[in-house]
ROFI-963916 format. One line per field, with one value per residue (C-alpha): residue number from 1; residue in three letters; z, x, y. Coordinates in nm, 2 decimals. Each point is the difference from the previous one (the first is absolute). Layout:
# ROFI-963916
k [NUM ...]
r [ALA ...]
w [Z ...]
u [X ...]
v [Y ...]
This chain:
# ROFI-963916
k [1 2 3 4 5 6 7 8 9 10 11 12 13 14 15 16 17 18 19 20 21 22 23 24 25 26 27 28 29 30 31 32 33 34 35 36 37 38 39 40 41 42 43 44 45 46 47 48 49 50 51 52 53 54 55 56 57 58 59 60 61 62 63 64 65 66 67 68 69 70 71 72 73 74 75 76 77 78 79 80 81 82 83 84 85 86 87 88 89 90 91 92 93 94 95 96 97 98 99 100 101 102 103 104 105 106 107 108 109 110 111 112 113 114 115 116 117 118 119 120 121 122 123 124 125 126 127 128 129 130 131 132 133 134 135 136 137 138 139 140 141 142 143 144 145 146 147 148 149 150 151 152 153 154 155 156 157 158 159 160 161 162 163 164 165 166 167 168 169 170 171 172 173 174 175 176 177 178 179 180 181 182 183 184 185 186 187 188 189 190 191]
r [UNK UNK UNK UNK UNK UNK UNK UNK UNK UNK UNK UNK UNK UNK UNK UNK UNK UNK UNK UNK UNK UNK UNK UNK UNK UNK UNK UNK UNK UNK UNK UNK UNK UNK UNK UNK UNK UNK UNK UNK UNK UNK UNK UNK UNK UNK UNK UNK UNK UNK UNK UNK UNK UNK UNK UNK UNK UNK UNK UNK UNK UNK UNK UNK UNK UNK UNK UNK UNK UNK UNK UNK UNK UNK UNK UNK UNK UNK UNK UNK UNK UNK UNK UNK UNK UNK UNK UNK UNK UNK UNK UNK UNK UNK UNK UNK UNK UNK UNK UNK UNK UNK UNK UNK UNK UNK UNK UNK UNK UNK UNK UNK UNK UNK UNK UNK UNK UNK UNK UNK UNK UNK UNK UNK UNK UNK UNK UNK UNK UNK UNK UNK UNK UNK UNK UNK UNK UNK UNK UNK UNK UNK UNK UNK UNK UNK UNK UNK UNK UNK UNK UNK UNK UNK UNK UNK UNK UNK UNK UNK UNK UNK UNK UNK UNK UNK UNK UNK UNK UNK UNK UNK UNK UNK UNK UNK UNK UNK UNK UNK UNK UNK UNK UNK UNK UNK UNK UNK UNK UNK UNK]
w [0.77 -0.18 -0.23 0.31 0.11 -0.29 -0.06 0.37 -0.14 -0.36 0.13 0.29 -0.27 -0.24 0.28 0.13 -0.37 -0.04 0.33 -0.10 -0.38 0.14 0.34 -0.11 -0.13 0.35 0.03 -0.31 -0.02 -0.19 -0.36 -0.29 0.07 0.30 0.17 -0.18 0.05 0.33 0.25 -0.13 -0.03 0.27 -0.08 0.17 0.26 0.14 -0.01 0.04 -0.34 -0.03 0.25 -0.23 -0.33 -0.16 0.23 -0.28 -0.26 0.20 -0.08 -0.36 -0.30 0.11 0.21 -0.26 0.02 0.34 -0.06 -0.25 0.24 0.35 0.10 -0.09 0.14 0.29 0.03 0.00 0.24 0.28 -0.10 0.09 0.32 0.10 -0.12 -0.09 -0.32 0.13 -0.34 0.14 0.09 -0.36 -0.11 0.26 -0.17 -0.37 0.04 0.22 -0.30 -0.21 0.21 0.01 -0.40 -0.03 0.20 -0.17 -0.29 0.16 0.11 -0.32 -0.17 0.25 -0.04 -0.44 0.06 0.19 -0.26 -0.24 -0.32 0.14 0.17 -0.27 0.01 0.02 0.22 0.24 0.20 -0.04 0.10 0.34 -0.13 -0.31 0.21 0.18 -0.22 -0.19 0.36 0.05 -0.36 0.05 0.33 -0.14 -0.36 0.02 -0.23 0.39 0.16 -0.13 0.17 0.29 0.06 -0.12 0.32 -0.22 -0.19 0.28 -0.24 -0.32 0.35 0.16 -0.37 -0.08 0.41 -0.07 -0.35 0.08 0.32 -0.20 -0.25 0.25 0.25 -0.33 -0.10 0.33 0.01 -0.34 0.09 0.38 -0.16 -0.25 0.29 0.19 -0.30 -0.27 -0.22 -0.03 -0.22 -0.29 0.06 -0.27 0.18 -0.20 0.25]
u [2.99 0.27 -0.21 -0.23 0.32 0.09 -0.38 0.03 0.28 -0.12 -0.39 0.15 0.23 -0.27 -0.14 0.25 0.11 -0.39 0.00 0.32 -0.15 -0.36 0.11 0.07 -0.35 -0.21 -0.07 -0.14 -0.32 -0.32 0.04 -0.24 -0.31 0.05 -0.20 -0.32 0.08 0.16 -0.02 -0.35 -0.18 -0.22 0.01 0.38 -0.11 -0.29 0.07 -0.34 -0.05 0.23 -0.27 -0.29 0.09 -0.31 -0.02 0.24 -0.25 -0.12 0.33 -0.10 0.19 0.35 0.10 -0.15 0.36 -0.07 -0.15 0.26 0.27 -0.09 0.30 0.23 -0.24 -0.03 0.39 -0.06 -0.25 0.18 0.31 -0.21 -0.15 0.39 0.17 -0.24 0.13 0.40 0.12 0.30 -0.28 -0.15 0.39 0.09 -0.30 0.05 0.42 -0.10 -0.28 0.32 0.23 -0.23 -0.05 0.36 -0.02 -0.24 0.18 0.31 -0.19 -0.21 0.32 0.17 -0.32 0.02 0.32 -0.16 -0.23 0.04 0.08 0.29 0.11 0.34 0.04 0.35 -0.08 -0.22 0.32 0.02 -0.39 0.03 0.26 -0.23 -0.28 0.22 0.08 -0.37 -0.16 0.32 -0.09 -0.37 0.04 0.25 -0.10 -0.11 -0.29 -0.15 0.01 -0.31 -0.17 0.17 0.02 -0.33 -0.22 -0.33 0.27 -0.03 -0.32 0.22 0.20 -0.27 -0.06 0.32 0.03 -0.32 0.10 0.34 -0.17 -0.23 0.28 0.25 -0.28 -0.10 0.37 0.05 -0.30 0.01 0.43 -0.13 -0.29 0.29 0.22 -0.31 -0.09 0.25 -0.29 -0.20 0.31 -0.15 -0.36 -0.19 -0.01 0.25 0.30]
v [-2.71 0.18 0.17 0.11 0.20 0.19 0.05 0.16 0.18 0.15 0.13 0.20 0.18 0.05 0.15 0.20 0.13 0.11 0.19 0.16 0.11 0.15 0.11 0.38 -0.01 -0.07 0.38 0.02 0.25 -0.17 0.06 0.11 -0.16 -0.15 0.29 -0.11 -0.39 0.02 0.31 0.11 -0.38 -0.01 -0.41 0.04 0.18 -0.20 -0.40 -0.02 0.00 -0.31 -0.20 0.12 0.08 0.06 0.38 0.07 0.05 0.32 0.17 0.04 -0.14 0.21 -0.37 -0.23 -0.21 -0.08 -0.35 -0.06 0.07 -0.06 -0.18 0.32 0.24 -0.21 0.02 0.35 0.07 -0.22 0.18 0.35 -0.21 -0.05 0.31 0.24 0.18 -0.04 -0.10 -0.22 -0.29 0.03 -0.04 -0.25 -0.22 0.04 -0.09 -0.31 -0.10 0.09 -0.25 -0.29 0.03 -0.02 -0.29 -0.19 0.05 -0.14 -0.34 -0.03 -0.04 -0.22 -0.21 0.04 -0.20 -0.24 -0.12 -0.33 0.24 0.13 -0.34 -0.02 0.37 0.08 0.34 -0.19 -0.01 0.39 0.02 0.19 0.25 0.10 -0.04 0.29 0.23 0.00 0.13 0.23 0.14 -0.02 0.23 0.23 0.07 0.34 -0.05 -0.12 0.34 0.14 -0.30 0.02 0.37 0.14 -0.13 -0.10 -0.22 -0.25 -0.12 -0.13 -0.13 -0.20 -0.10 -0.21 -0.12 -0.19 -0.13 -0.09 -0.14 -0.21 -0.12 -0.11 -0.18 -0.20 -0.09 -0.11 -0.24 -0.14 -0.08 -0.11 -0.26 -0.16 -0.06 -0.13 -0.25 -0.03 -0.14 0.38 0.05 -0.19 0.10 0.18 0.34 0.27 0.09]
């Protein structure tokens, strides 16, 4: 239970630190291409598209990456359905994609500690606060702000969000099913 309360403790100021990094940036104008990918798409500005996706093939090769990213487009076009081209809600989405990577990163490491290869680990002890200050780096680093700021940058976003996703949900069932049975431990599957 205690580690429930300072995990209630360190997300919120993850959080809070990443709203206070990107929040001078929520009146940001699209950038470089994002006229072409964003503002001029008609794919953003008809979710239509989304429902039938083939209709895409009649707007020439220009949106060929359509198929190949429909989730972010998709993110896109409801962001247009919601706010039109106000580029706060584009901003808004691609900082909250920022904050739940961070997050992830915070719980895939409080989970690495968790695991049997770390058992006699001296800094399993020290797990939550390094799980911490990786996410506190992760959010801050600037090398981020190119992601996070350039609004078609929510796609390398959406990217790690569903790998980090995928990595954690997997650590968290393979240390769930040893708890469970004690015996899948010595099974023949690779940890």
């Amino acid at each position: 239970m205690r580690s429930f309360y300072r995990t209630a403790f360190f997300v919120p100021l993850i959080m809070l630190l990443a709203l206070l990094i990107y929040s001078n940036t929520l009146d940001s104008p699209f950038q470089w291409d994002e006229d072409f990918t964003i503002k001029d798409n008609p794919i953003v500005k008809d979710i239509g598209y989304f429902a039938h996706p083939l209709k895409v093939r009649g707007l020439g090769l220009r949106y060929y990456s359509f198929r190949d990213r429909y989730i972010g487009y998709l993110t896109f076009a409801l962001n247009y359905k919601v706010h039109g081209f106000n580029v706060r809600g584009y901003h808004l989405v691609n900082i909250a994609l920022h904050i739940a990577n961070a997050a992830l990163i915070f719980f895939f490491l409080k989970l690495i500690f968790k695991t049997p290869f770390l058992e006699g680990s001296s800094l399993r002890r020290q797990s939550e606060k390094i799980a911490f200050f990786t996410a506190v780096l992760f959010v801050s680093h600037p090398v981020q702000t190119e992601a996070v700021n350039y609004i078609i940058g929510r796609l390398p976003l959406l990217m790690s969000f569903f790998y980090l996703s995928s990595i954690v949900l997997y650590i968290k069932w393979r240390l769930d099913r040893e708890i469970a049975s004690p015996s899948a431990r010595n099974d023949n599957h690779p940890a």
